[in-house]
C-alpha positions as a Markdown table, in Angstrom:
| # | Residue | x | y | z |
|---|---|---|---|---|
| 1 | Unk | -10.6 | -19.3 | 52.7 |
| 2 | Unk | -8.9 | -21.2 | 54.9 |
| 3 | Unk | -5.9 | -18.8 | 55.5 |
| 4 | Unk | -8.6 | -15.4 | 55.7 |
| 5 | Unk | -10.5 | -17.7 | 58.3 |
| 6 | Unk | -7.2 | -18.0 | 60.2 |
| 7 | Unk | -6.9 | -14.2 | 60.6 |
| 8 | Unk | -9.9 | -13.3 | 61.0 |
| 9 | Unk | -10.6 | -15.6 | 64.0 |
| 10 | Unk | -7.3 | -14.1 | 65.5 |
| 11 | Unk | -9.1 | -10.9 | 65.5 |
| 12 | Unk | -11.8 | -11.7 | 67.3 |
| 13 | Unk | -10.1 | -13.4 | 69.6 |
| 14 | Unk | -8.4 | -10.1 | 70.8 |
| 15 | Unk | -10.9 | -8.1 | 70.3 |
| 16 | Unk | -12.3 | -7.1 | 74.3 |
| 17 | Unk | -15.5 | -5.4 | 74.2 |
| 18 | Unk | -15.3 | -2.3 | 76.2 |
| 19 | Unk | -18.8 | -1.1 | 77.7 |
| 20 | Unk | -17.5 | 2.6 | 78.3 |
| 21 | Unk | -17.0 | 3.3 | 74.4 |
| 22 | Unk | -19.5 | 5.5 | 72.6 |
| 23 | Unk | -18.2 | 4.2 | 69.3 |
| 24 | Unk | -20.7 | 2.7 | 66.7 |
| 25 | Unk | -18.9 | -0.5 | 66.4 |
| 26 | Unk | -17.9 | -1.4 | 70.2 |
| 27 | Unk | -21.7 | -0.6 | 70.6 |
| 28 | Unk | -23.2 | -2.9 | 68.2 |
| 29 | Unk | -21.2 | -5.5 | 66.5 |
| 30 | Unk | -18.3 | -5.9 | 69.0 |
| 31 | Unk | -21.0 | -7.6 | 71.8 |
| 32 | Unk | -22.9 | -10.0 | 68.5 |
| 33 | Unk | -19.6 | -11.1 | 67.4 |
| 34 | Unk | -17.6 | -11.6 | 70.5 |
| 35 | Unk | -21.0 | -13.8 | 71.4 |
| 36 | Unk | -20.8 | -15.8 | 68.4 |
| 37 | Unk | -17.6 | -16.3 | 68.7 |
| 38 | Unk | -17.1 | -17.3 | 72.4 |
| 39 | Unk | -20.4 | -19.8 | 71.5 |
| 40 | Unk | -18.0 | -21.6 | 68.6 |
| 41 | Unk | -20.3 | -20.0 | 65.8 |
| 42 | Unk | -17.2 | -18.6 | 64.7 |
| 43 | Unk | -17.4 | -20.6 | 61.5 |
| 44 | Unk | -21.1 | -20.2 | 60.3 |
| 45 | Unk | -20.8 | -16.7 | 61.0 |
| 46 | Unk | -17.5 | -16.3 | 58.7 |
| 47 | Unk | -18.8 | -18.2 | 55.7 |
| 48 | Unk | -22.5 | -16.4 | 56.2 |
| 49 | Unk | -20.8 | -13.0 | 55.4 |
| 50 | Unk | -18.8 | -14.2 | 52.3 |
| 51 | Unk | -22.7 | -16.1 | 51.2 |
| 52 | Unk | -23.0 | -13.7 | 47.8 |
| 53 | Unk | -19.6 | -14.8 | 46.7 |
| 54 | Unk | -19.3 | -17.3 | 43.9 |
| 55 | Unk | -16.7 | -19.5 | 45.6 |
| 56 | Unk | -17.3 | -23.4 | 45.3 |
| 57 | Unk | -15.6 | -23.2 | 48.9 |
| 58 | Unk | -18.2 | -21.0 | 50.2 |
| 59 | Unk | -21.2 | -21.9 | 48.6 |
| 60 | Unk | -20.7 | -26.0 | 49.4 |
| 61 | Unk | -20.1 | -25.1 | 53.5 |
| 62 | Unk | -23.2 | -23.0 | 53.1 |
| 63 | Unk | -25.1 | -26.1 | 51.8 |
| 64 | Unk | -23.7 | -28.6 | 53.8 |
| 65 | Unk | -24.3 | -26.7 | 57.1 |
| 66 | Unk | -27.2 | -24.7 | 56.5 |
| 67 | Unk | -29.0 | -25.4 | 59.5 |
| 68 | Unk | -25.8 | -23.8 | 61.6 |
| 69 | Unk | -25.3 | -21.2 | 59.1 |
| 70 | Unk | -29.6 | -20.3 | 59.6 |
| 71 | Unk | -28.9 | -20.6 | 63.4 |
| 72 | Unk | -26.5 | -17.7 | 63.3 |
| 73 | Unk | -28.4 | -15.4 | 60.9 |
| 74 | Unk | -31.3 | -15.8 | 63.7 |
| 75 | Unk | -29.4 | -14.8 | 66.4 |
| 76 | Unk | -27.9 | -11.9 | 64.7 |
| 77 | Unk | -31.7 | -10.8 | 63.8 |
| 78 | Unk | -33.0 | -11.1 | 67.1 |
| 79 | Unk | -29.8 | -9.4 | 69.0 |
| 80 | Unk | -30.3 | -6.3 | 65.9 |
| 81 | Unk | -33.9 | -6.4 | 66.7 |
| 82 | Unk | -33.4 | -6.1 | 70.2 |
| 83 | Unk | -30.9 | -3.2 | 70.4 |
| 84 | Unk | -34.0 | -1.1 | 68.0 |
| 85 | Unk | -36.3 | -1.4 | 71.2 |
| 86 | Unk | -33.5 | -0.5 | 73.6 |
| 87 | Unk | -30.6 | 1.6 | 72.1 |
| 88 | Unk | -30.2 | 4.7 | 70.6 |
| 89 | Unk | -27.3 | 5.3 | 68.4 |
| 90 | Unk | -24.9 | 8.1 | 70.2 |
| 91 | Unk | -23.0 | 10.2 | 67.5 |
């Protein structure tokens, strides 16, 4: 996990949201996870979207630091919630 983490987090560190883009993703997911990962919630937010898979590595950090991993999921709720009252989706 430790090496996906590793690459992943290079990603998003790169990654530069661009407000003039119509597409789906720059819309929607590039501003959450940018956020979350500029706040240092890089971590929660990594192991939160691996949660379903049966890896002892996974499923421990998920125990261990389920209040941080909780605090993520509600923030990603109420920025998804948010965007339904104020965006349409432009195809």
């Amino acid at each position: 996990m430790i090496l996906f983490q590793d690459r992943y987090r290079y990603c998003w560190k790169k990654i530069e949201y661009d407000e003039s883009s119509t597409d789906f993703y720059m819309q929607y997911y590039v501003p959450i996870f940018k956020n979350l990962f500029i706040e240092k919630k890089f971590e929660p937010l990594a192991y939160r979207m691996f949660a379903n898979i049966n890896i002892e590595e996974i499923q421990n950090y998920i125990k261990k630091n389920k209040k941080e991993v909780q605090q993520v999921v509600d923030e990603a709720v109420l920025y998804c919630n948010q965007l339904r009252g104020t965006r349409g989706i432009e195809l």
